[in-house]
Structure formats: structure tokens, C-alpha cells
N, C-alpha and C positions, 0 to 999 in steps of 0.2 A: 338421810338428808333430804330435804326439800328440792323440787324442782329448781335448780341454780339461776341463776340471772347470768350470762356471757355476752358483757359488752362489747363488740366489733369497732373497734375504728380504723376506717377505710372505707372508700368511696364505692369499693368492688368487694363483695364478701369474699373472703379466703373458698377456696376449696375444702370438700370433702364434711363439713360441718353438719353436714344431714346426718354423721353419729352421735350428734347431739341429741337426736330429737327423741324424746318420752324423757329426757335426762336434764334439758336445760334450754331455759328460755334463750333464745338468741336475739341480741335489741345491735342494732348497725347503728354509727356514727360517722358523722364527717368531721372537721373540725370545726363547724359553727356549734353543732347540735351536740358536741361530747360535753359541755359544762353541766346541762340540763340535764341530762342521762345519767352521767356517773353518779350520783348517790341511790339510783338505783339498782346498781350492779354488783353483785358477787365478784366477780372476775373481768379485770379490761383484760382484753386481747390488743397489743400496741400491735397491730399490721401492717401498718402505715411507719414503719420505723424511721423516715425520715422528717416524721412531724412532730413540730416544738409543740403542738396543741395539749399535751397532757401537764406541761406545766402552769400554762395559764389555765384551766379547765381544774385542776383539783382542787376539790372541796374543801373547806374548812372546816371546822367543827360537825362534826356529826357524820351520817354514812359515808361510807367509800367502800371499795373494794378491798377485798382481802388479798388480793392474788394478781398481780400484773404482772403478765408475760410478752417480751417483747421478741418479735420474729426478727431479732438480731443479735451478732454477736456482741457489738457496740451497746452500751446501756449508757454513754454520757447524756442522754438526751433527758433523761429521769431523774438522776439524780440532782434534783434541787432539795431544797431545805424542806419542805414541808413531806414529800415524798420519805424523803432519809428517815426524819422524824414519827413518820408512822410507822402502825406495826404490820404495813403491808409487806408481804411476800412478793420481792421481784424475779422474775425468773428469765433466761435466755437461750437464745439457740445455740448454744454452745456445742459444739458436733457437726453439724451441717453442711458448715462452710472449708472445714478443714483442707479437704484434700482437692477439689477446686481451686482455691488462692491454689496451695500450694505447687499445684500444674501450670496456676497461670504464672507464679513469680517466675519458675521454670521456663516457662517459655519466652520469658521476657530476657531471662536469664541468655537464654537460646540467642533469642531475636538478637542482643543488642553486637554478644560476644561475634555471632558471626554472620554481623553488619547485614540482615533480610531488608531492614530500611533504603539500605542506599539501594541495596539490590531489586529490588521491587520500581524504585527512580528509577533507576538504569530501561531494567527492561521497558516502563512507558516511554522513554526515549529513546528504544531501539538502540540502547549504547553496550558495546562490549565490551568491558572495564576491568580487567585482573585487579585484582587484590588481596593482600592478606590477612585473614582475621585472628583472632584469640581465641586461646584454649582455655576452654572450661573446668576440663581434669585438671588436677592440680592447683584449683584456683583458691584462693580464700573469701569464705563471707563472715559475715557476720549480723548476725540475725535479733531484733532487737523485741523481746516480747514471748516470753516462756511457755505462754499457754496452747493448747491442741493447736490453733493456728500457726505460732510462732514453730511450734516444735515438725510439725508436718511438713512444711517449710523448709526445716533444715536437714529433716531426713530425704525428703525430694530432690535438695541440692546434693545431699552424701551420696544419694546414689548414680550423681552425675561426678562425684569424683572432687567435688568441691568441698574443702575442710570448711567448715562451720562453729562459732562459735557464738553458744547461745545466750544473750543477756537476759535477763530479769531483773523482778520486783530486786528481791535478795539472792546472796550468793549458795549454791548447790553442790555438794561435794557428790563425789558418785554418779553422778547421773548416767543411767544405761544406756542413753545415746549419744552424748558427748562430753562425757567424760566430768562435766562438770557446766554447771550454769553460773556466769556472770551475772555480779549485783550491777546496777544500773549508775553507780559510782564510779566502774571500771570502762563504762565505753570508750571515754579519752583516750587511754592507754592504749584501746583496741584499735580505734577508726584507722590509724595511722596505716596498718598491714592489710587491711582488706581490697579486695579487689569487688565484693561486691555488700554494701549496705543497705539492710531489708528490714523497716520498719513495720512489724506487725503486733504494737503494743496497744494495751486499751488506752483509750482517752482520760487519764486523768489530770488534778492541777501538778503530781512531779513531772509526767510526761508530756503537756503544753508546751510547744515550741523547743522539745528539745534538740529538735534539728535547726541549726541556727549560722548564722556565719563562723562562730567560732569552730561547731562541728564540721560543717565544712570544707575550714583551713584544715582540719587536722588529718581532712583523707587525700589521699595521694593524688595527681591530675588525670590517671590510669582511673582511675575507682569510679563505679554508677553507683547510683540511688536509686528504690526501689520502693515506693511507698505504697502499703494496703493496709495501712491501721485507720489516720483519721486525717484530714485535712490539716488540722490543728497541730498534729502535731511538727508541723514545716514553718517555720517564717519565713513566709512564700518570698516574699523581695530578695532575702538571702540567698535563696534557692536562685532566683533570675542572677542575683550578681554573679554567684558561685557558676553556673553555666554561662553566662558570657566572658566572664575571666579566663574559661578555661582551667578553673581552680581544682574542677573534676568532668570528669572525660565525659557524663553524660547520668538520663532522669529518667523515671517512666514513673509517673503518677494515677492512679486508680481514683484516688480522693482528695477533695479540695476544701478549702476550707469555706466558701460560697458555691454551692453545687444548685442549677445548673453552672457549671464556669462560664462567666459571662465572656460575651463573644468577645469584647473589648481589654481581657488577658491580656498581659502578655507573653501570659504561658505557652501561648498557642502559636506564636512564630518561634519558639528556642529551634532552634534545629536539630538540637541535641536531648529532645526530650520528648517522650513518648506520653500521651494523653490518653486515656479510656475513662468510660462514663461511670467509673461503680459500678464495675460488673464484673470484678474479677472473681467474683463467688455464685455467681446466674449461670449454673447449668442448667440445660433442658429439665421441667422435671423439677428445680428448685421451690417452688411451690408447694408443690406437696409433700416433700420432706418439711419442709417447714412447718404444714400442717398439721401432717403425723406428730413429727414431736410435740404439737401445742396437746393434741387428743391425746397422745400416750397420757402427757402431764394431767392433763383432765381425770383421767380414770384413774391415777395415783390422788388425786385430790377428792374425789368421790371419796374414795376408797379407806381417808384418813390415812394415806400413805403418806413417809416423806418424798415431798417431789425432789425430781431431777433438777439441776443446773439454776442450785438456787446461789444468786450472787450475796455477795458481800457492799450493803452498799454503802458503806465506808470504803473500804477500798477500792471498787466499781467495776468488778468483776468476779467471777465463780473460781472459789481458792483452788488451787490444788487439792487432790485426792493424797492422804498420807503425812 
């Protein structure tokens, strides 16, 4: 193969790319300049995973890249109609982020059950406040979103003691960590018993707004919400009614569906809800795992190997193995 062409989009080049060099041209983009660039590329690099720019930017008729990998687990941002329709290879970090979310649902898990928020008030106001919090052992969740994330998730929660039950695409007999996986038909039935509800499904049009008032009513006033999938998939207003009713005891949000969340939310006074920037999967070091895996793929892709964590973009996500 020929000296490759590897389109960068991103304002900052990724790390560690100097294994590129004797092997592949390296051309950096921002989002004004990726229109003009991409049909000279072999391979986009999406870096910048939270820009819309690769859908207004792809080519029509004539070159494009063969190969787009995006440094995310989320791939909704790709899949539009002309993307779908080619015979590009999309590819994702699927691996990466696993056990990270899954420390931090945990911890959130942590945080809410034995009330660190109030306590953290407290102590700036010098107040000595007894109170009692919730047990975790024992507890039930239910985890919405079957893949390494989803699954990682709920084995983090089993080792705190907390029964989990895992929904998905389709339903799963046998499964060697819980027994069986839920089709995403069955959540109704589930919401009702949980004590703690963790969305970490991909963004697609069945999973759009599946968390909605109706799901809502169905969970107990005891029960939190736990979002690390997508913004989207919340209707966010539901959500504000649902915690000012008291319809459920509390929220901790990762992702929104306008990110930055503008100051003028009113996510941001619930009292009952926990806010963080999209960072529930930024560890120290995130970076360059990230990289690694684009290189490893790279060297699979020299190599005429089949690459790793190639999606489905019908479906908008990387299938199951088996």
C-alpha cells in the first residue's frame, strides 16, 4: 500500500501520531477546513467527537475516505444518510471507556445513597447534622444498554451487592453475568422495582427520548436516575417535572442534550440532581488510550487485516461478539 493520507480533525493533533511517520501522510482539520480536505483522505480520524462538522463536510459523489474512526463510543453523530449509504468503514472506541463510566456510576451510586452532597453543605456551614442514609447491598438496578459499557456497569454495581438487571437491543437467555439480558420491550415492567436506573444505551431513533414522563411515573419516589449514554436520550422537561414532584427521589446527569448546558437550565437549581460535564469516562491518561487504539486499528488496516470495533451503521453501534 501506498503512503496513506490520515485526516485529523481537531483543532489539537491527538497524541502519539509520530508512529505514523514513513507510513502515512498526516493532513489536520478544523471544522471550516474538513469540507476541502476530505476527498483527499484515506482515512478521517473524528477526534473532535463532539462535532457535527463531518456531516455537513461529506463529499458527494466522488472521493472520500474509506475508513472513519471516531475517538468515541457514541457514533450518533455519523450516522446520517449519506455516511450510512457508503461503503465507508466506521469504526469506535469501544473498550476504552468501560471501566471508568463504570467507577464513576459507582460512585455516584456511592455519593447519592449515602447523602456525600448534603454532607459536604453541612460541613461548609460548620453544621453537625445526624442522619441516616441507604444501603447499597441489597439494592436493585437496572441497567439500560447491553454493551461493554452497559455490562461493566452492572458488574461494578454486583460487586457492591446491588442485583442488576441488564436491558438491551433484544432479549438474552444464559447470560454469564446476569443471568439473562432484557429486550428493551421489558423495561416497563422493570422500572417499577428498581432502586437505581442507569442509562448507558447507544443513541439511536428506538432509544430517543426513552426516558420520558411516562417512564418516570413508573419508577418508585425511593428510585435515582443515572444518565451516561446521551442527552437525548432524556426529555429533559420530564426529567425537571419528575424531580420537582418528587415523583423520584433524585438525578445525576453526565450528558445533556445541548452540551455546554447553558447557564440558563434549569437543571442547575434541581436540588436533587447531580450535574457533571461529560467526563464520566476522562481518566488521566484517556488520551492516549484513545490513540493507541486508533494506531493499533491503523496497523490492522496496513496490514489488510479486519479491523477492530467495526460498527454497524444500521444499527449504530459495534454487535456483539457471538
Amino acid at each position: 500500500m501506498s503512503e496513506a493520507r490520515v485526516l485529523v480533525l481537531d483543532a489539537q493533533p491527538p497524541p502519539r501520531l509520530d508512529r505514523l511517520a514513513g507510513r502515512a501522510r498526516v493532513l489536520h482539520s478544523d471544522e471550516s477546513s474538513l469540507h476541502g480536505l476530505l476527498p483527499e483522505a484515506d482515512v478521517l480520524l473524528v477526534w473532535d467527537f463532539t462535532s457535527d462538522a463531518v456531516r455537513a463536510a461529506w463529499p458527494g459523489p466522488g472521493p472520500r475516505p474509506r475508513w472513519v474512526h471516531t475517538a468515541s463510543a457514541g457514533v450518533d453523530r455519523l450516522l446520517f444518510p449519506e455516511l450510512l449509504e457508503s461503503d465507508a468503514v466506521v469504526t469506535n472506541a469501544r473498550g476504552v471507556f468501560d471501566r471508568p463510566i463504570a467507577e464513576y456510576v459507582a460512585g455516584l451510586v456511592l455519593a447519592m445513597a449515602k447523602d456525600f452532597r448534603r454532607s459536604l453543605e453541612f460541613q461548609r456551614a460548620h453544621r453537625w447534622q445526624h442522619r441516616e442514609t441507604d444501603k447499597v447491598f441489597g439494592s436493585r438496578a437496572v441497567v439500560v444498554g447491553s454493551g461493554p459499557i452497559g455490562r461493566r456497569i452492572g458488574t461494578t454495581l454486583g460487586a457492591l451487592g446491588v442485583t442488576v438487571r441488564l436491558v438491551g437491543r433484544t432479549a438474552r437467555a444464559a447470560d454469564p453475568d446476569f443471568g439473562r439480558v432484557h429486550a428493551g420491550e421489558e423495561l416497563p415492567a422493570l422500572l417499577p422495582d428498581a432502586d437505581w436506573v442507569v442509562c448507558a444505551a447507544p443513541l439511536t431513533p428506538r432509544t430517543t427520548g426513552m426516558f420520558d414522563a411516562a417512564a418516570f411515573a413508573l419508577m418508585k419516589p425511593t428510585a435515582r436516575f443515572i444518565n451516561v449514554g446521551r442527552g437525548a436520550h432524556v426529555v429533559q422537561d420530564d426529567l425537571v417535572a419528575a424531580l420537582r414532584a418528587g415523583r423520584i427521589a433524585g438525578a445525576a446527569l453526565d450528558v445533556f442534550a445541548t452540551e455546554p448546558l447553558p447557564a440558563t437550565s434549569p437543571l442547575w437549581d434541581l436540588p436533587d440532581l447531580i450535574i457533571s460535564p461529560h467526563m464520566c469516562g476522562d481518566t488521566h491518561g484517556w488520551r492516549d488510550d484513545l490513540a493507541d487504539q486508533f494506531l493499533d486499528n491503523f496497523d490492522r488496516w496496513v496490514a489488510g487485516e479486519p479491523l477492530a470495533n467495526v460498527v454497524d451503521k444500521h444499527l449504530g453501534y459495534v454487535p456483539a461478539e457471538g
